[in-house]
C-alpha positions as a Markdown table, in Angstrom:
| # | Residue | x | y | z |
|---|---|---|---|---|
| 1 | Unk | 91.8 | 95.1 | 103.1 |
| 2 | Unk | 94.1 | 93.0 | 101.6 |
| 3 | Unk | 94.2 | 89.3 | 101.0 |
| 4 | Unk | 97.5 | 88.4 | 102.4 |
| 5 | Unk | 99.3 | 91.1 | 105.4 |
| 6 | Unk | 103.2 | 90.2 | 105.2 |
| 7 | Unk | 104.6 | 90.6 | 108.5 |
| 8 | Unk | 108.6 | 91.1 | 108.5 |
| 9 | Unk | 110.9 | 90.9 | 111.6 |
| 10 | Unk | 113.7 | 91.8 | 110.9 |
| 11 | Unk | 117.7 | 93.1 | 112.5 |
| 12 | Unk | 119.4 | 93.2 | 109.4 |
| 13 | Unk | 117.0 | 93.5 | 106.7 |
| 14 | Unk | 117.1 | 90.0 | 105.3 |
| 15 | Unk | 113.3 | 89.5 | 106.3 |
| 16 | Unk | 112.1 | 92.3 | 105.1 |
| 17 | Unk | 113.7 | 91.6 | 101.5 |
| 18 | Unk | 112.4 | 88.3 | 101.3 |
| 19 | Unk | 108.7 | 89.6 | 102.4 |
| 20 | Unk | 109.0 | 92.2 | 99.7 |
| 21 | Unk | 109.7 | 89.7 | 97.2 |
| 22 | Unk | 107.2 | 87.2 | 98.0 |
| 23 | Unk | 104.6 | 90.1 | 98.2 |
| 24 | Unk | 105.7 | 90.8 | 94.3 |
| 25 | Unk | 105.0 | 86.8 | 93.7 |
| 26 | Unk | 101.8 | 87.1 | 95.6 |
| 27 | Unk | 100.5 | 90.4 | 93.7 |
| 28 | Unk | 101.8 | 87.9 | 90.4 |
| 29 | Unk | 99.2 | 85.3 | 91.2 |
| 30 | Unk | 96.1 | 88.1 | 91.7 |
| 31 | Unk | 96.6 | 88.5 | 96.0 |
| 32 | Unk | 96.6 | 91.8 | 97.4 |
| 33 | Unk | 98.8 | 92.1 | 99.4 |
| 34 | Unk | 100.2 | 94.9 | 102.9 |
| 35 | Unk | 103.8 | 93.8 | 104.0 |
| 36 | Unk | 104.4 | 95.5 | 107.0 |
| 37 | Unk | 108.2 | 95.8 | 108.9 |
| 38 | Unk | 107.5 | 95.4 | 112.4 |
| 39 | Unk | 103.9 | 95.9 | 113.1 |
| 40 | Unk | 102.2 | 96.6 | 116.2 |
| 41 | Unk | 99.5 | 93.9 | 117.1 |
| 42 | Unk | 96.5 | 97.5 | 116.6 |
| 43 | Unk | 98.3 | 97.9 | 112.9 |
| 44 | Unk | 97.1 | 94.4 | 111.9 |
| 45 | Unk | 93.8 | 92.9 | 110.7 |
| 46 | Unk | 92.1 | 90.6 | 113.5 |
| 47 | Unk | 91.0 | 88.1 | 110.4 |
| 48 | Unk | 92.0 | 86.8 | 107.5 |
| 49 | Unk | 95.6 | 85.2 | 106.3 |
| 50 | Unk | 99.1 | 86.5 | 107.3 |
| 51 | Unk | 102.2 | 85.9 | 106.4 |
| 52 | Unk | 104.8 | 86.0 | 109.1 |
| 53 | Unk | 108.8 | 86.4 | 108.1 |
| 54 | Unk | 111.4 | 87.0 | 111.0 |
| 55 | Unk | 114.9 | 86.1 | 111.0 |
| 56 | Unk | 116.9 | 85.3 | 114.4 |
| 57 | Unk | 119.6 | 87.1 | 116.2 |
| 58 | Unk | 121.8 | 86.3 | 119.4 |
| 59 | Unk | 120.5 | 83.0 | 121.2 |
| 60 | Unk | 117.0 | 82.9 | 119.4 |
| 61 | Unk | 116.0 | 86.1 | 119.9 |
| 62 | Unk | 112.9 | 87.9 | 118.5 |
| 63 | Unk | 114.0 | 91.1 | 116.0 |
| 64 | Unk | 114.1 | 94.4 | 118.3 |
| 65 | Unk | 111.1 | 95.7 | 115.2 |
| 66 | Unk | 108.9 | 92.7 | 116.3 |
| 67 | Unk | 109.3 | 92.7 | 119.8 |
| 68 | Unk | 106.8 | 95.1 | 120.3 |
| 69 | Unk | 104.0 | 92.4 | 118.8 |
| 70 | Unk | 105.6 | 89.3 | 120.3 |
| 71 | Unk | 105.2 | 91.1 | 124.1 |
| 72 | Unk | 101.6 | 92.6 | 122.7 |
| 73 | Unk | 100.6 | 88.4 | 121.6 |
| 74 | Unk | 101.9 | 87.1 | 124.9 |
| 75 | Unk | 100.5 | 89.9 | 127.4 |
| 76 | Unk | 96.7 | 90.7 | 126.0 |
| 77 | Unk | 96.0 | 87.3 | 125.0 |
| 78 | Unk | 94.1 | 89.0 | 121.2 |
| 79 | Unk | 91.5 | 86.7 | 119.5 |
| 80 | Unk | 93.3 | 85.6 | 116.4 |
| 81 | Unk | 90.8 | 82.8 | 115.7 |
| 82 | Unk | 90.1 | 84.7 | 112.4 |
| 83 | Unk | 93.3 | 84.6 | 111.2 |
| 84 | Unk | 94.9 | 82.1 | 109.4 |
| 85 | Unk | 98.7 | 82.4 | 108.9 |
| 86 | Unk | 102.3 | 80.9 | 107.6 |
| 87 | Unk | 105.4 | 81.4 | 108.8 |
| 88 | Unk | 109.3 | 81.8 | 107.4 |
| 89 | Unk | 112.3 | 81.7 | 109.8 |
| 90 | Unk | 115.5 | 82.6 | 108.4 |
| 91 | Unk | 118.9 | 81.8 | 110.7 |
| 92 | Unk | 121.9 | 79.8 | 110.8 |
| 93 | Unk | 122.5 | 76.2 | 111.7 |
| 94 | Unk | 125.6 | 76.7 | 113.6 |
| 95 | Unk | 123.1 | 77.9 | 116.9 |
| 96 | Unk | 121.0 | 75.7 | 118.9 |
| 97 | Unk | 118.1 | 78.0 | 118.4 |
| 98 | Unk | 118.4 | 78.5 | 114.4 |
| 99 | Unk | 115.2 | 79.9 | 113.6 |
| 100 | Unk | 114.0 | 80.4 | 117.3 |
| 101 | Unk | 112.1 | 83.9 | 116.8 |
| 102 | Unk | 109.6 | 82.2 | 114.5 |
| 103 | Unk | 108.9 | 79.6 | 116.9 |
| 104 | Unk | 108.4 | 81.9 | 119.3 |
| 105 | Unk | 106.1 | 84.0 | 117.5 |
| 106 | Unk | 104.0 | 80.5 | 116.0 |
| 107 | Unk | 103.7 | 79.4 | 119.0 |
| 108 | Unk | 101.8 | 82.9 | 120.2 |
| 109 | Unk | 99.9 | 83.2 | 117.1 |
| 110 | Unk | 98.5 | 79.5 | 117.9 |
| 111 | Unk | 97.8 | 80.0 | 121.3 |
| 112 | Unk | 96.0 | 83.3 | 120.1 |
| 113 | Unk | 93.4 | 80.7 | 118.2 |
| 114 | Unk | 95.2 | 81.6 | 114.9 |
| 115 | Unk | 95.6 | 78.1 | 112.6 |
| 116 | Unk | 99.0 | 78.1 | 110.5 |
| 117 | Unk | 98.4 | 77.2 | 106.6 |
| 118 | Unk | 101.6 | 74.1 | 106.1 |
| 119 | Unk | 104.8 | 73.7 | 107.6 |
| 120 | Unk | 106.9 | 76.6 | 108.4 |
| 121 | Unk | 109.8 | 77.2 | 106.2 |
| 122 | Unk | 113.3 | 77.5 | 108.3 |
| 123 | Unk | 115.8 | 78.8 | 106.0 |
| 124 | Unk | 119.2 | 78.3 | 107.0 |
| 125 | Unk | 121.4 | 81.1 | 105.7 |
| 126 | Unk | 124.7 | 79.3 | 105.3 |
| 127 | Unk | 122.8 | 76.9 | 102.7 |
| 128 | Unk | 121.0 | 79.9 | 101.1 |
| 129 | Unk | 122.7 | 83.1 | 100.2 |
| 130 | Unk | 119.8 | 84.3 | 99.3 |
| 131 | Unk | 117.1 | 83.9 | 101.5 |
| 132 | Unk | 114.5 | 84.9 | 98.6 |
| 133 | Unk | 115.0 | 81.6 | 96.9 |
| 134 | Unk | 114.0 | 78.8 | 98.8 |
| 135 | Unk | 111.2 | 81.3 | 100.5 |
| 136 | Unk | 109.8 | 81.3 | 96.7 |
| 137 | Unk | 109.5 | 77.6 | 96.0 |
| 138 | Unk | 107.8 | 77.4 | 99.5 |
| 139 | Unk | 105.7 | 79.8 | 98.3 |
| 140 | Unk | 104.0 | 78.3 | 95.3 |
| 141 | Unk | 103.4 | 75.1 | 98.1 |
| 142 | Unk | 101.7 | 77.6 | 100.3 |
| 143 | Unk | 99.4 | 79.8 | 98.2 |
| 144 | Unk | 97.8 | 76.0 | 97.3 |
| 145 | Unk | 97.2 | 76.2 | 100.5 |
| 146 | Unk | 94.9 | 79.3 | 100.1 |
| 147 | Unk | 92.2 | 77.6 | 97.4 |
């Protein structure tokens, strides 16, 4: 099993990219890590430490790839006290709900019993052209975090 699962939601790919990358920074500093695009809630580990990446679309909507464990988090209620996670929104201040999909999906993963590792990273795409950047220096915060 690995040490980290990377969980990407993602509409036009930019979620996925940046959990590719950090899975490459992760392997860097000895993790193992699975990134995987739009899991289903069966496809994940009930324990240990995920990192959740989804960007927003229309009015703070989840991904269409991550829908599927959003609706499977909110209708069976899973014990995710084993599971300790972080969580990277990536959206554009010029909506209301910039970064609303992560929100969405933190605040399932917490009523789930899962207990979030720092603050989440929202990364606001009109500031950062690429999203891989600001998600990296978040990341060396974070995997302190993990000692």
């Amino acid at each position: 099993m690995a040490d980290i699962t990377l969980i990407s939601g993602s509409t036009l790919g930019g979620a996925e990219y940046v959990a590719e990358h950090l899975a490459e920074k992760l392997e860097e500093a000895g993790f193992s890590t699975a990134t995987l695009h739009g899991p289903r809630l069966e496809d994940l580990p009930l324990s240990g430490i995920w990192l959740t990446i989804s960007s927003t679309h229309g009015a703070g909507d989840i991904p269409d790839n991550l829908v599927p464990l959003y609706k499977a988090l909110r209708e069976l209620h899973p014990d995710l006290s084993l599971v300790r996670f972080g969580a990277i929104g990536i959206g554009s201040r010029e909506y209301d709900t910039f970064c609303g999909a992560i929100e969405k999906v933190e605040a399932e993963l917490k009523r789930a019993g899962a207990k979030q590792l720092g603050e989440t990273l929202r990364i606001n795409v009109l500031e950062h052209e690429i999203p891989e950047d600001p998600a990296e220096a978040w990341l060396g915060s974070w995997i302190n975090l993990l000692k």
